[in-house]
C-alpha positions as CSV (number, residue, x, y, z in Angstrom):
1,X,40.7,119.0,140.2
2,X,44.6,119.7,140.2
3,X,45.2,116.3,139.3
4,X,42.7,116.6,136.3
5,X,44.5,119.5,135.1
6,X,47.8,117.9,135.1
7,X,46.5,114.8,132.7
8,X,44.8,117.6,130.5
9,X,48.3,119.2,130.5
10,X,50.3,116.5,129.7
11,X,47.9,115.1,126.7
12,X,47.9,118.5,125.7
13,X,51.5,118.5,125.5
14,X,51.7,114.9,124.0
15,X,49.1,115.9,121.1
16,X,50.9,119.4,120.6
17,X,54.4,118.2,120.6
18,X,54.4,117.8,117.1
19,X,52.6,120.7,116.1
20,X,55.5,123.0,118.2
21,X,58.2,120.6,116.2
22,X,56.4,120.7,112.6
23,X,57.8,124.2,111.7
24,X,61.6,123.1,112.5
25,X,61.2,119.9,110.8
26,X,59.8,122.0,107.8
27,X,62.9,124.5,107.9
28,X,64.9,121.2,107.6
29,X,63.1,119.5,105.2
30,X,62.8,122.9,102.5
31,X,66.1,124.6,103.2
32,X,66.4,127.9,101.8
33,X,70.2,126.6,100.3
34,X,71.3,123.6,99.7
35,X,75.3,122.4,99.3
36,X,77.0,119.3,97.8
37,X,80.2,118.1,99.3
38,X,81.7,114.9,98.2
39,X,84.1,113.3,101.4
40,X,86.3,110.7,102.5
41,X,85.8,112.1,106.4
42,X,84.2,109.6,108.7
43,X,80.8,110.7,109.9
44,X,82.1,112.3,113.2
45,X,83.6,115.3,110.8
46,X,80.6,115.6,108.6
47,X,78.4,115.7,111.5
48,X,80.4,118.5,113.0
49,X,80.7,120.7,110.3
50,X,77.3,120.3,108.7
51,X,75.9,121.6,112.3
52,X,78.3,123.7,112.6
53,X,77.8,125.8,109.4
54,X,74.1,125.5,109.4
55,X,74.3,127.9,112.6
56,X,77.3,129.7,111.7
57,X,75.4,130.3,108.2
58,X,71.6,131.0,109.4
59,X,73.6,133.5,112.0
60,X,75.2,135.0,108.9
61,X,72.7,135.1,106.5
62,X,68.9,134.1,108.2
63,X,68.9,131.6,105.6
64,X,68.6,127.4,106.3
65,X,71.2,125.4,104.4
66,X,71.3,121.9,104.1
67,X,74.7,120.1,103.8
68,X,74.2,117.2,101.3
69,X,77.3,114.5,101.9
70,X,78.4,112.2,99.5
71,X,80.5,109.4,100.5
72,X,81.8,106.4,98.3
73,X,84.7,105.5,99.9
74,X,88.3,107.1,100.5
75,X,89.9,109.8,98.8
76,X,91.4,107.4,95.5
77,X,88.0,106.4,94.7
78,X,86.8,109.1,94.9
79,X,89.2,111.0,92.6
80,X,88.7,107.9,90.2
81,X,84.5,108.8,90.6
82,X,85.5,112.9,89.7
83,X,87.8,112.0,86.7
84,X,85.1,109.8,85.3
85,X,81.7,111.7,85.9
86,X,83.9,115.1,84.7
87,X,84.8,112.6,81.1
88,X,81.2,112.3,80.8
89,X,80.0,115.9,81.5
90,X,82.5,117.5,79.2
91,X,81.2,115.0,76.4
92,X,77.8,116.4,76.2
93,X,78.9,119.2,76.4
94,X,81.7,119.2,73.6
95,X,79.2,116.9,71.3
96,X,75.8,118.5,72.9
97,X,76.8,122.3,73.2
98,X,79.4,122.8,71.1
99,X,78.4,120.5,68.6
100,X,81.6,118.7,67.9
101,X,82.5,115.1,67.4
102,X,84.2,113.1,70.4
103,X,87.0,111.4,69.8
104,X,90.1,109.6,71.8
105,X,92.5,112.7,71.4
106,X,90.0,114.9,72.6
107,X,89.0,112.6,75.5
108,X,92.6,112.2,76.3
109,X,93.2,116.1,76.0
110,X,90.6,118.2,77.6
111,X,91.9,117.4,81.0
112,X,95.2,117.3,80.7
113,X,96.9,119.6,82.5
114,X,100.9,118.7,80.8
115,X,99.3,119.4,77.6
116,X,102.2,120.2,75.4
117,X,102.6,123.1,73.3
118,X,102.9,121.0,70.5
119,X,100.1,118.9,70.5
120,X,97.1,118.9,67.6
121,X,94.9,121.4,67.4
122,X,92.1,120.2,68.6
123,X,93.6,118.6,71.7
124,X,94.5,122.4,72.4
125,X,90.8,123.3,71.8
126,X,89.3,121.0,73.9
127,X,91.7,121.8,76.7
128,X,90.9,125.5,76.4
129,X,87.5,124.3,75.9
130,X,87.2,123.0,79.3
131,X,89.0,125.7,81.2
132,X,86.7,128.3,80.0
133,X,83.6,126.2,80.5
134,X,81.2,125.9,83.7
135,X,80.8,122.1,83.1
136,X,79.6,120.5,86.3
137,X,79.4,117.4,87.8
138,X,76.9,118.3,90.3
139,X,79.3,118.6,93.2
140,X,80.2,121.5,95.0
141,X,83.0,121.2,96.9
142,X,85.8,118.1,97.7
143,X,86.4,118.4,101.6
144,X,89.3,116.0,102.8
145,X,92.0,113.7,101.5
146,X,95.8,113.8,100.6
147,X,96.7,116.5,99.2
148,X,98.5,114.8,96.5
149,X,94.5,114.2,95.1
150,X,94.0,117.6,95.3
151,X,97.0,118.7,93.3
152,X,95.6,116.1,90.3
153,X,92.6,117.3,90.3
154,X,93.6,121.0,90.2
155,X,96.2,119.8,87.4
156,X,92.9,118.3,85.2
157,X,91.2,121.7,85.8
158,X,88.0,119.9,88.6
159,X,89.2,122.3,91.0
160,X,88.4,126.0,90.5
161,X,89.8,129.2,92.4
162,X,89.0,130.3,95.4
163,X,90.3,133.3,97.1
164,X,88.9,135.0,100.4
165,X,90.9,136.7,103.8
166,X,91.5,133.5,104.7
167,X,93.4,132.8,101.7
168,X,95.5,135.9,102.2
169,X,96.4,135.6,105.8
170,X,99.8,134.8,107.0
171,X,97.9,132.1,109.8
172,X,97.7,129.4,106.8
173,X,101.1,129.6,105.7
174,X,101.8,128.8,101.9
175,X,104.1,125.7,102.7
176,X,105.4,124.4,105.8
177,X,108.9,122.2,106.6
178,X,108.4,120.8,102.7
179,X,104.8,120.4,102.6
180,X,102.7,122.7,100.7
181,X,99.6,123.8,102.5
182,X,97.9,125.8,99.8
183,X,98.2,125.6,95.2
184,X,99.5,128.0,94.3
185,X,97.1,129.0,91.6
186,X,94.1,128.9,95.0
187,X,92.7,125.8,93.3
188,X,92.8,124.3,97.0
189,X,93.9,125.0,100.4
190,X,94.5,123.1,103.8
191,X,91.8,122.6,106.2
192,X,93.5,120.8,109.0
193,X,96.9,119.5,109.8
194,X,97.7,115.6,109.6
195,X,100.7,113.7,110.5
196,X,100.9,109.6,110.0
197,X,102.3,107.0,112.9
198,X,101.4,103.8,115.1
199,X,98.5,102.7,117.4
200,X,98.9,100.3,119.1
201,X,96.7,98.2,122.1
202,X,98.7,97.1,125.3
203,X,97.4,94.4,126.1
204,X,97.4,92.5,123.0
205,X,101.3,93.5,123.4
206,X,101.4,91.8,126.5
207,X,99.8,88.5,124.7
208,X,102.9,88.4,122.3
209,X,105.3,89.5,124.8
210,X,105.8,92.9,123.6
211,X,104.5,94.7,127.0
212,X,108.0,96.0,127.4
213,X,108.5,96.7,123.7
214,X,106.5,98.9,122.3
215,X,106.9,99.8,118.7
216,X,108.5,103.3,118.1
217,X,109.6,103.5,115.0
218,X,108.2,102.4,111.5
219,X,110.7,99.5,111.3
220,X,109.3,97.8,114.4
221,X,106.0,96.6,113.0
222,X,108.4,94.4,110.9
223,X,109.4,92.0,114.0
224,X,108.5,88.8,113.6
225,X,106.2,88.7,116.7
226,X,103.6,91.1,114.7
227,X,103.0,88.6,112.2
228,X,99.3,87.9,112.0
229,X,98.8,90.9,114.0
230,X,99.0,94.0,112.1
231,X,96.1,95.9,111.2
232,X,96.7,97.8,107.5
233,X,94.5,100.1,105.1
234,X,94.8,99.5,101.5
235,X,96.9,102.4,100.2
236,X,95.4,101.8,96.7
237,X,91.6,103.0,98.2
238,X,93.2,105.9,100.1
239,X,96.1,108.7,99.4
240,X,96.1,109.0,103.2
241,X,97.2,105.3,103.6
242,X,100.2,106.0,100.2
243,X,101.2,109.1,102.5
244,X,101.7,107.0,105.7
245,X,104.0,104.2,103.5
246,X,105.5,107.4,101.3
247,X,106.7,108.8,105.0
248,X,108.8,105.4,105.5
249,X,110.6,105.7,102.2
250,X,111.4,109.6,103.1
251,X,112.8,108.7,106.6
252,X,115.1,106.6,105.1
253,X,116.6,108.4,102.4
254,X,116.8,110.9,104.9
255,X,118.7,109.0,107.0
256,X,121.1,108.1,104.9
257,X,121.7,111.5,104.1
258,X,122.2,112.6,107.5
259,X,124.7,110.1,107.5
260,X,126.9,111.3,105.1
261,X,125.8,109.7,101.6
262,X,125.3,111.6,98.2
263,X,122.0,112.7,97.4
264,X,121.8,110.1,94.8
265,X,122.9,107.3,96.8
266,X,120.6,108.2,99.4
267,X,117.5,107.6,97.3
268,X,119.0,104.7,95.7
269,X,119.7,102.8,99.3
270,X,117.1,104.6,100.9
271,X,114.2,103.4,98.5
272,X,115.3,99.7,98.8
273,X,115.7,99.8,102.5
274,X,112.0,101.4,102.6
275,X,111.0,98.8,100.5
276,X,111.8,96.0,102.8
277,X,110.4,97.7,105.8
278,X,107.2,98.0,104.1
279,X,107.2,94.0,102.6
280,X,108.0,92.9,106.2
281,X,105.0,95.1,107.4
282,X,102.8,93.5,104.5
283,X,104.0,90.0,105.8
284,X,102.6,90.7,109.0
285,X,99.5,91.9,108.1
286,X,96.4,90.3,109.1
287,X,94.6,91.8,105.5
288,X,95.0,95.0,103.7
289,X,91.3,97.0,104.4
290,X,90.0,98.9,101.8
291,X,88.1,100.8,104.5
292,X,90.7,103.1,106.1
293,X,89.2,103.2,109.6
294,X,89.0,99.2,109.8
295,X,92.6,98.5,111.5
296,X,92.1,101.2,114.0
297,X,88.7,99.6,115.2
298,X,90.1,96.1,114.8
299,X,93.2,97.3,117.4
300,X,90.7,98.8,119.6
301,X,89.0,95.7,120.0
302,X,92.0,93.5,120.5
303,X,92.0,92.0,116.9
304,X,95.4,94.0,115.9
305,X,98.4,94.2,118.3
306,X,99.1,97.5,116.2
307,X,97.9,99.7,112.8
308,X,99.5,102.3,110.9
309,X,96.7,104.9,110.7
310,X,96.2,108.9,109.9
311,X,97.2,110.5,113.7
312,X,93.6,111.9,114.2
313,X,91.9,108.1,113.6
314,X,94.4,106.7,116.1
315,X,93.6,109.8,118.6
316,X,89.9,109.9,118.3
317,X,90.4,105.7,118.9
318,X,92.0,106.3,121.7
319,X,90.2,108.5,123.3
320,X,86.6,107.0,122.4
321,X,88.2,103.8,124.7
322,X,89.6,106.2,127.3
323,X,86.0,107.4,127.5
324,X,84.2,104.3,127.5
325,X,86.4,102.3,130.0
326,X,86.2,105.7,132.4
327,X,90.3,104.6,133.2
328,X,93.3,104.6,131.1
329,X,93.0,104.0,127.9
330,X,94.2,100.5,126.2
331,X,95.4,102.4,123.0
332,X,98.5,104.2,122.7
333,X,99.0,107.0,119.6
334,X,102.2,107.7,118.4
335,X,104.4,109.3,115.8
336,X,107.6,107.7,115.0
337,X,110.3,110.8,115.7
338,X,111.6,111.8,112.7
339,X,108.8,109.6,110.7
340,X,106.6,111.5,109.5
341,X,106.1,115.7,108.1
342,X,103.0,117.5,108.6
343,X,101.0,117.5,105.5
344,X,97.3,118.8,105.0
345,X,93.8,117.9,104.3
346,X,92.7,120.4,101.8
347,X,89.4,121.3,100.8
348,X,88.7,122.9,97.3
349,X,85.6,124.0,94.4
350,X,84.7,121.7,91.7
351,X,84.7,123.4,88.5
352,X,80.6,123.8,87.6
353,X,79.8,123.7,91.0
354,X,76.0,124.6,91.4
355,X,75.8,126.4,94.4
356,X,78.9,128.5,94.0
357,X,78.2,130.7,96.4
358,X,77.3,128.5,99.4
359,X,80.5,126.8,98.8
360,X,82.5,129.7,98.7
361,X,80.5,130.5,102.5
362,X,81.3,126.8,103.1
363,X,85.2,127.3,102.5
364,X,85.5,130.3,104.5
365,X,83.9,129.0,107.3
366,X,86.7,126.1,107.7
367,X,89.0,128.4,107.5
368,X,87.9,131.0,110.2
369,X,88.8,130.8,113.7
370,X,85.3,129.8,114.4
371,X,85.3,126.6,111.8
372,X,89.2,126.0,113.3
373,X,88.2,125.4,116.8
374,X,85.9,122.8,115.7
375,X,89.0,120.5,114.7
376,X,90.4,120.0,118.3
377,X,87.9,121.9,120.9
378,X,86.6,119.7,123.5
379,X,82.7,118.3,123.1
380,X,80.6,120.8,125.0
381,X,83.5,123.6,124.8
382,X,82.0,127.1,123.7
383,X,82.7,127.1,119.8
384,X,83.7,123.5,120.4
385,X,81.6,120.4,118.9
386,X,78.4,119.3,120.2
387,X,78.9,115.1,120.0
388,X,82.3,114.2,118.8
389,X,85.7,115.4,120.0
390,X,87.2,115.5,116.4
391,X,91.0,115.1,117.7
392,X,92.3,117.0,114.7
393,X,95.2,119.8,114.2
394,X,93.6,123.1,112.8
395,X,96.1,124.5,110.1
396,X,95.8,128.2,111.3
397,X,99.2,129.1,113.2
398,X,97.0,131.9,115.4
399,X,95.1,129.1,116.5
400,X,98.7,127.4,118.7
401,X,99.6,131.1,120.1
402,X,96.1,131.5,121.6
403,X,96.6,130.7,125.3
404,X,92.8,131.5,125.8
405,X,92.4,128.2,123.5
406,X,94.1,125.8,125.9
407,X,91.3,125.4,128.3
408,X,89.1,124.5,125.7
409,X,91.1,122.1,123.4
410,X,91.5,118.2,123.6
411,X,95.0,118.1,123.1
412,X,96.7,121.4,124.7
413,X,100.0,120.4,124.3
414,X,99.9,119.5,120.4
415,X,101.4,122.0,118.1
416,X,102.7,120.1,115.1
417,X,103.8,123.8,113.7
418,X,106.4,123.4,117.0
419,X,106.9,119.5,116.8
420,X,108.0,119.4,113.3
421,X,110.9,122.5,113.9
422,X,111.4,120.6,117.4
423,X,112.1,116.9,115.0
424,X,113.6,118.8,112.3
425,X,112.1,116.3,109.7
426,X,111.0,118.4,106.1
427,X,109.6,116.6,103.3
428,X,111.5,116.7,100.4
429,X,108.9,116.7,97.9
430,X,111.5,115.8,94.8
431,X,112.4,112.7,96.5
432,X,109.3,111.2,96.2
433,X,106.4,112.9,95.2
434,X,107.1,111.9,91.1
435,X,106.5,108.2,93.3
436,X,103.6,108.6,94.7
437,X,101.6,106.5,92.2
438,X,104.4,104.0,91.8
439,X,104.9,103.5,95.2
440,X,101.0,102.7,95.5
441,X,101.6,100.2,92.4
442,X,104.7,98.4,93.9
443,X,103.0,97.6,97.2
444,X,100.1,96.5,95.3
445,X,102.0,94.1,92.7
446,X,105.0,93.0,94.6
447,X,102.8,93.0,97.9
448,X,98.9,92.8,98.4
449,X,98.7,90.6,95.4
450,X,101.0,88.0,96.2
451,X,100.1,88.4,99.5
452,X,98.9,84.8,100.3
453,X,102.8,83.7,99.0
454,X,104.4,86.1,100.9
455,X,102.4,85.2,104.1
456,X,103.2,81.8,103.8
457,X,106.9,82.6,103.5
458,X,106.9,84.9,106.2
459,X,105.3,81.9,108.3
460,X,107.8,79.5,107.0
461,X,110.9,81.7,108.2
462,X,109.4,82.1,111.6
463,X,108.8,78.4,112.0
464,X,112.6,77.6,110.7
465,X,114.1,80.0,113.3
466,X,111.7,78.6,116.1
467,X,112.8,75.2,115.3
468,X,116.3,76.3,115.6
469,X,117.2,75.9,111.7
470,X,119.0,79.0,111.3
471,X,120.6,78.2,108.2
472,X,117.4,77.9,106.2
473,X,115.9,80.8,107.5
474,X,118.6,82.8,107.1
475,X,118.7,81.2,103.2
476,X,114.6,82.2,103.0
477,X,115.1,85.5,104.0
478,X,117.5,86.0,101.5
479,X,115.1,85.2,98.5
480,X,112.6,87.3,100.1
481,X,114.5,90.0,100.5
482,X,115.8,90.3,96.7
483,X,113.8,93.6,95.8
484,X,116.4,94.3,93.1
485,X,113.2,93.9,90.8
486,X,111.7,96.8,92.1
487,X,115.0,99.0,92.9
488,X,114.7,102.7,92.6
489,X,116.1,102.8,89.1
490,X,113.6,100.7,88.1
491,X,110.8,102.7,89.6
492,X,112.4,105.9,87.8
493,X,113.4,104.3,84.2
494,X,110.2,101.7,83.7
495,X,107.5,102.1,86.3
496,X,106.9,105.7,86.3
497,X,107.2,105.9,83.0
498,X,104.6,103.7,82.1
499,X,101.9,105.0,84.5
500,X,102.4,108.0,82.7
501,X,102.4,106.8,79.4
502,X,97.9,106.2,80.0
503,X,98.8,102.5,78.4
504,X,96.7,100.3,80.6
505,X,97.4,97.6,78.5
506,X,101.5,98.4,79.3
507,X,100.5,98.8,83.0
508,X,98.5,95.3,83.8
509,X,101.4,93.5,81.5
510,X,103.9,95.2,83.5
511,X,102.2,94.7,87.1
512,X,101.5,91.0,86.0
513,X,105.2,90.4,85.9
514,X,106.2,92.1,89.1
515,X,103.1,89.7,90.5
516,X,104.6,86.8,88.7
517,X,108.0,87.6,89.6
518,X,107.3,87.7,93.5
519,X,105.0,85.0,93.5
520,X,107.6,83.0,92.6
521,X,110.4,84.2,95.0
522,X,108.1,83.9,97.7
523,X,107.4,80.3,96.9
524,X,111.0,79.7,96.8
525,X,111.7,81.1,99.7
526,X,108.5,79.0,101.0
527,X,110.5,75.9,100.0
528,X,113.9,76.7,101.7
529,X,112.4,77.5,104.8
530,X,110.8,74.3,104.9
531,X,114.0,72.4,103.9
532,X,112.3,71.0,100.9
533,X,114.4,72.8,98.2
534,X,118.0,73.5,98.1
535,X,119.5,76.8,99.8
């Protein structure tokens, strides 16, 4: 009879399982809110703070909220996707709602945020038009990126004010060592702390000889003995990526400075001497990834000796083997000293955003102590995630002097507030923030798109000095390393210019000839190497 029972028991409990689930599953599925946030953040990060607001915000409110994510790819593309569905919405709404006829100068003008005071009339209308509308692109908030993304999009009026207690306190500072962490107008604000260096997998090192050698500095992952084996993201698909490669032009300026030369002279040498770091990194490459998490998986796996990466990708990496392997970790994180500042990931409104007010919850939650410990508490840690260890920096300040925080966080001893006073390293934002989008069109013309040229000279070279022929290599390298094309004068007087100027037809002339130009010096250099043209 007992047994009889117990089979009753458990086919009632197979049979009423659903019914006991069917009133969550509704609460899921009809959601009392619902929230839009557009993302570059690998799923780990949406997964966390989607479940985390969703209780944070049914505790604070007893409503449900559903977080809708939209990914398309990393944070360039998706500022490209913003600019261009914002062009579209403020059409119908110029020709639509305000009845007026669309033209080039008004296209060119309603987002522009160096409008000058002299421009036509009816640029100046549309501007004004724009900033006093509620036009929408059906996107609530932008969570995650380079900041430098953020400050364009808050400069063509996407990103919209924002302004709570978390705004105001003194725990997110306004700027820190260079960086700013917050606009100044509250357009956008830091969510979480990021810094840029190496990973790299020991034992691949040990296949190449490197056991003992270990790359410490940004000009390492030039050596010869990386070649093939370099895992790199595509800084064209991600202003992450441009950060990580803008951090090796200020390191050298900065060195030069330190040495003793002129400001001017600095930049000058320190540009060029940036630039051949970052062509013998491109040499070594195995590809340029347009997905921004590739290189650290490939290096994980033992494709890539070593990858540049974003430090919470190369953390999270290493750790995720750590965990797996239940020993020592194959992956190694670091950050070159004095090689990289402490920027932010910011998170900001869209202008038109149509559930204002969820976003606005959304934003403050990130901020608060609560959303904070998220970023670097342990899986399982009260407060902390429930899956993924997110291996990230919170940008509070309150959260470092905690003690009570210790216990609970991945990293305990990181405090990039500390390390940067510690490395002395501040980002001098006039040195190269006017280059951030030429520096992402010089690697990409003189680079990525001769690539297959500048591989094969790269090869060449290696082979030469293998084979003991000194004197061509040495002739190669030469020719290779003529980057007086692309010196920083250039870069000041032509290419920044003309990416300004909104000429596309300027700007794929101009990059064609850099292309050309390198193309050409590669196969030269191809040829001397080889012994099959004169030094």
């Amino acid at each position: 009879m007992g047994k009889q029972i117990s089979i009753l028991a458990l086919i009632g409990l197979v049979v009423g399982l659903p019914f006991a689930l069917r009133k969550e599953t509704q609460v899921i599925a009809n959601p009392d809110e619902t929230i839009v946030i557009i993302s570059p953040h690998m799923e780990s990060i949406r997964h966390e703070f989607g479940e985390g607001f969703r209780k944070w915000y049914k505790a604070k409110t007893g409503k449900n909220v559903y977080v809708d994510w939209r990914t398309i790819g990393g944070t360039s593309e998706i500022a490209r996707f913003i600019k261009s569905e914002y062009v579209n919405a403020f059409r119908n709404h110029w020709t639509g709602t305000l009845g007026k006829d669309w033209n080039e100068e008004v296209a060119s003008s309603f987002n522009n945020g160096k409008l000058p005071d002299d421009a036509p009339a009816v640029s100046q209308e549309a501007r004004q038009a724009f900033l006093a509308s509620e036009v929408g692109i059906g996107i609530d908030l932008f969570f995650g990126g380079g900041q430098y993304d953020f400050y364009k999009q808050a400069q063509y009026g996407h990103l919209v004010e924002f302004r709570d207690e978390h705004n105001k306190t003194s725990a997110i500072p306004r700027e820190f060592s260079g960086e700013q962490f917050r606009d100044k107008r509250d357009r956008w604000i830091g969510a979480a702390l990021s810094s840029f260096g190496i990973l790299y997998n020991k034992d691949v090192l040990a296949l190449i000889g490197k056991a003992d050698d270990p790359p410490e500095s940004w000009a390492d992952l030039g050596d010869p003995a990386y070649f093939g084996r370099l895992g790199i993201a595509d800084p064209t698909k991600s202003g992450s990526v441009t950060k990580a490669f803008e951090m090796i032009v200020q390191q050298e300026m900065q060195i030069l400075e330190r040495k003793g030369h002129g400001e001017q002279k600095a930049q000058d040498e320190g540009w060029l001497n940036a630039m051949k770091i970052i062509q013998s990194i491109s040499a070594n490459a195995r590809y340029f990834s347009g997905i921004s998490t590739r290189p650290v998986i490939d290096c994980s796996q033992g494709d890539c000796a070593a990858s540049m990466c974003i430090d919470f990708y190369g953390r999270y990496q290493e750790e995720a083997v750590k965990r797996a392997s239940e020993s020592e970790s194959r992956l190694i994180f670091l950050t070159p000293k004095g090689g990289s500042t402490v920027s932010c990931d910011p998170i900001g409104m869209m202008r038109g955003a149509p559930n204002s007010e969820v976003a606005k919850a959304f934003m403050t939650y990130v901020l608060s102590p609560e959303g904070q410990k998220l970023w670097n508490f342990k899986v399982g840690e009260p407060g902390g995630p429930e899956q993924y260890a997110l291996r990230r920096a919170p940008i509070r300040k309150d959260f470092y002097d905690d003690a009570q925080n210790a216990k609970h966080r991945s990293d305990p001893d990181l405090d990039p507030y500390r390390e940067a006073e510690e490395n002395g390293f501040v980002y001098k934002s006039k040195w190269t923030g006017p280059l951030f989008s030429p520096l992402r069109f010089i690697i990409k013309t003189a680079f990525i798109d001769p690539r297959n040229e500048l591989v094969e000279a790269w090869a060449a070279i290696i082979e030469a000095e293998a084979s003991g022929r000194y004197a061509e290599a040495t002739a190669a390298r030469k020719v290779v390393a003529d980057l007086s094309r692309i010196d920083h004068t250039t870069i000041l007087k032509e290419v920044s210019p003309a990416l300004k100027s909104g000429d596309k037809l300027a700007e794929v002339k101009l990059a064609k000839e850099i292309t050309i130009r390198f193309r050409d010096q590669y196969r030269k250099a191809t040829a001397i190497a080889r012994g099959i043209a004169p030094q």
